[in-house]
KOLGU-455204 format. One record per residue (C-alpha): residue in one letter; x, y, z. Coordinates in steps of 0.02 Angstrom, whole numbers, plus 32768, in hexadecimal, padded with zeros to 4 digits. Last residue first. Layout:
BEGIN
AXYZ
...
//
This chain:
BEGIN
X4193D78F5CF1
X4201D7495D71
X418BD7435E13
X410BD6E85DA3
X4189D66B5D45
X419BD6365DFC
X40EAD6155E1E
X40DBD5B45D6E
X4180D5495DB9
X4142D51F5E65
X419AD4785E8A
X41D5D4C05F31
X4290D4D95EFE
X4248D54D5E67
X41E0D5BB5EE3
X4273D5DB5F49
X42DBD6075EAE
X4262D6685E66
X4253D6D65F1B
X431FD6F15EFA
X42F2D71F5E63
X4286D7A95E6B
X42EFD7E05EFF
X4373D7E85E82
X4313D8545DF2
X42CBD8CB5E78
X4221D8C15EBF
X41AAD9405EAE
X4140D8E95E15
X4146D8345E7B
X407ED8365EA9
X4051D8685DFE
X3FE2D7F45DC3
X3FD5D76D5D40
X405DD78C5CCC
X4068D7285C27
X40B4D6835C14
X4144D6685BC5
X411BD5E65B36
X4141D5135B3D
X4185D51E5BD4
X421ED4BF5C15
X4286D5415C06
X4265D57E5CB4
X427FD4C05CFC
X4341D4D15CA5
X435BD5885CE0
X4341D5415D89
X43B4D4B05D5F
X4439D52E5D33
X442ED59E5DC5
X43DAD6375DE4
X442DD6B55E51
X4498D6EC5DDD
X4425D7085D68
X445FD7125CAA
X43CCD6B45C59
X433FD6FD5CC8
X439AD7C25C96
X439FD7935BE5
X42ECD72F5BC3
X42EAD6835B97
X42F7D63F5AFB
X43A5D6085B1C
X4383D58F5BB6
X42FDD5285B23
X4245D5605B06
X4201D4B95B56
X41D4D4375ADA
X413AD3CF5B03
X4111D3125B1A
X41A5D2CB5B43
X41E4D3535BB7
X4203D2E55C66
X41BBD32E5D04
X4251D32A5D7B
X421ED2D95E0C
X4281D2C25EB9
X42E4D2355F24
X436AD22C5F89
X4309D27D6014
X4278D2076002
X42F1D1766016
X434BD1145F94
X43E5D0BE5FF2
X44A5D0DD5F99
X4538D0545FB5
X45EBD07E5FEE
X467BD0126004
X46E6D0595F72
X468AD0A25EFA
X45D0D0B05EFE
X453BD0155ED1
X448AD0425EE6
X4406CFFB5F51
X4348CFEF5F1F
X42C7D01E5F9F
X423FCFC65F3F
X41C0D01C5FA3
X41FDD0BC5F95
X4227D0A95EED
X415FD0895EBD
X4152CFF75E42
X40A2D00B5DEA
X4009CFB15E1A
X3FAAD0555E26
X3F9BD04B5EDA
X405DD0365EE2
X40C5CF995EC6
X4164CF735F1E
X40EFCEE95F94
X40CACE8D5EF1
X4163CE465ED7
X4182CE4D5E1C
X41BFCDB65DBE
X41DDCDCC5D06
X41E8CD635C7C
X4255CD4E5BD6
X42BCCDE15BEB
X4372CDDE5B69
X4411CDE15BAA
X44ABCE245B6A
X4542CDFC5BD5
X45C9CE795BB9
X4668CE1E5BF1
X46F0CEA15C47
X4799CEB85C56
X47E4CECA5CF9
X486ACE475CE6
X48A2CE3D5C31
X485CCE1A5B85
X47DBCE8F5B62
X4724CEB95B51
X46DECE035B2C
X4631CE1B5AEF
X45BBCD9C5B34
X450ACD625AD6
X4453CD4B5AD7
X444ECD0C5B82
X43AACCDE5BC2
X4354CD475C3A
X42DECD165CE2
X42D6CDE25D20
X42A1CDC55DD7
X426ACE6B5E36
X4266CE845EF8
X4300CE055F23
X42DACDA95FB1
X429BCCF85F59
X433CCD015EFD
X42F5CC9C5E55
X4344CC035E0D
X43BCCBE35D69
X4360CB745CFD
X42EECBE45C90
X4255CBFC5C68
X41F3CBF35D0A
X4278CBF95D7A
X4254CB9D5E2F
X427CCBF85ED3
X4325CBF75F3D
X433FCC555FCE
X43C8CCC56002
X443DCCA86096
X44DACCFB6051
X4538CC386054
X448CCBD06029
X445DCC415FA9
X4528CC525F6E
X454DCB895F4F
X45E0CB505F5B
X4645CAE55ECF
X468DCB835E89
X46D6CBA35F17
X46B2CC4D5F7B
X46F4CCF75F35
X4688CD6B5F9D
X45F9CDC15F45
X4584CD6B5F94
X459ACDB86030
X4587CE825FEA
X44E1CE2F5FAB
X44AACDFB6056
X44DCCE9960A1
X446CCEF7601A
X43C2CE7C603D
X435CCEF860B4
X437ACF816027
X4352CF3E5F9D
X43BFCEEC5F15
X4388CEC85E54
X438CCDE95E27
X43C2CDCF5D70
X43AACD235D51
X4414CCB35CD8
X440BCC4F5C3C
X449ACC345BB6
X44C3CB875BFC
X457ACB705BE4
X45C1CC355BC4
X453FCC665C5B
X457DCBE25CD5
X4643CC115CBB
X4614CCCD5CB8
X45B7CCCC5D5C
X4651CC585DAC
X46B9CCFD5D8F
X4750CCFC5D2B
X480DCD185D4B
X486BCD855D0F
X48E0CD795DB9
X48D6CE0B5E20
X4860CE775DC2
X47CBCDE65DAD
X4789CDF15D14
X46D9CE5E5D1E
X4632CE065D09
X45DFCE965C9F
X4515CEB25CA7
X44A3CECE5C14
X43F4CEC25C14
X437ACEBB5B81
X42D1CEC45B6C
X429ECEC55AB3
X4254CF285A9C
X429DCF7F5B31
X4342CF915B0C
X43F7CFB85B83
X43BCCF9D5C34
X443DCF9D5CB9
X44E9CF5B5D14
X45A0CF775D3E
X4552CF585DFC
X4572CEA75DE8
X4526CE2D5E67
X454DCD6C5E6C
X44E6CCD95EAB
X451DCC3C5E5A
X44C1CB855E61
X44F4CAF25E48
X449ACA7B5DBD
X453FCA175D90
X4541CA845CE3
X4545CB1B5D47
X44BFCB825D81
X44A7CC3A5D7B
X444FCCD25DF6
X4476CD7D5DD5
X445FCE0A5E62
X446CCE9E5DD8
X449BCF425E39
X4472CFF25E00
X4500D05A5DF8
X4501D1095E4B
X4593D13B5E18
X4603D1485D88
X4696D1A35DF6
X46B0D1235E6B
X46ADD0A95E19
X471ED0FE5D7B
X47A6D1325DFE
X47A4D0855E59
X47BDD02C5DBF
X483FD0975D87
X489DD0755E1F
X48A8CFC85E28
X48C5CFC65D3B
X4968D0245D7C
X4971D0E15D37
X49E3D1095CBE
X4996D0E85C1A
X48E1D12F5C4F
X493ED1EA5C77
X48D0D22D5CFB
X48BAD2E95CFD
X4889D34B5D91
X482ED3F35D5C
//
């Protein structure tokens, strides 16, 4: 296993490790505005959501490496503790990757990336009109993380409204990821798209406790056919369940797995738990 050595490794390098190992990031478009009333446009994929009651978001303007310098989205937040967190779809991801060039601090990144500018209800920072969910947040505070360039400023915001565009919502008027087709942020110049191959369910055990990898039998536990995650969904049950026919009696202990595995990949977990027991 490749070791890196933090003290001898240049802050460049490092910072390319840990992006692109820590990945996928969700990116926070973030809209500020300066004491002179211009606007910044900013996104920061060092991003996500800490608290729900109450709703908090934290997201890390970065010093710059090259010069420890900071970004304009620091200046605005440290004078007028508001901002807006903007997340980033798919048809706006080129946009974003423009706004995050280092323009002047006079200009102004809607009119530079080509977003559009809607009015804040709380706060005075505007909305991106093209961004699928607006989170309008004021600042509750900034941590300083270091001294030098690359270290970051934890921003921790706190939700006062939300702005949902209703054409992520499903029939249920819930956010549906296809819809939303949200982008995440890679290392170096790569981004992630949420598709229907990306994506798949695992049904979460909140309301029961499965029996646990090490309650289950000998020969399912030590398969070496099954994998870890299959052992995982077989675990999930609250009991083993009892046999309900014999149609698998004549096979052996691998093809008996083997057909588990199938079963498993297709979602069919109380079929598979039928070929193993």
């Amino acid at each position: 296993m490749k070791e890196i050595d933090i003290k001898s490794i240049s802050t460049k390098n490092l910072y390319q490790i840990l992006t692109s190992a820590i990945t996928p990031r969700p990116i926070a478009l973030v809209s500020t505005i300066d004491n002179n009333g211009t606007s910044n446009l900013s996104p920061y994929s060092f991003f996500n959501v800490f608290s729900i009651n109450p709703p908090i978001l934290i997201f890390s303007p970065v010093n710059r490496v090259r010069d420890n310098t900071k970004k304009d989205t620091l200046h605005n937040i440290n004078d007028m503790k508001e901002c807006v967190v903007g997340l980033v779809s798919e048809n706006i991801a080129q946009q974003i990757s423009l706004a995050s060039s280092n323009f002047l601090p006079h200009e102004d990144e809607f009119k530079k990336a080509g977003f559009s500018k809607l009015e804040s209800k709380y706060v005075k920072p505007f909305l991106i009109k093209e961004s699928p969910i607006n989170f309008e947040c004021k600042v509750n505070s900034v941590i300083k993380l270091g001294e030098e360039g690359g270290s970051g400023n934890l921003v921790v915001c706190e939700i006062i409204n939300i702005h949902i565009n209703e054409e992520v919502l499903d029939k249920d008027d819930q956010i549906d990821p296809f819809k939303l087709k949200i982008v995440s942020r890679l290392g170096g110049d790569w981004y992630g798209k949420t598709t229907a191959k990306s994506l798949y369910q695992i049904s979460k055990p909140i309301s029961k406790i499965g029996i646990g990898i090490d309650n289950l039998p000998e020969e399912i536990k030590n398969s070496k056919i099954l994998s870890g995650n299959d052992l995982a969904i077989l675990a999930s049950i609250e009991d083993i369940p009892s046999k309900k026919n014999n149609t698998s009696s004549d096979l052996n202990t691998e093809e008996k797995h083997i057909l588990a595995k199938q079963l498993l990949e297709e979602g069919k977990a109380k079929e598979a738990w039928q070929k193993l027991i």
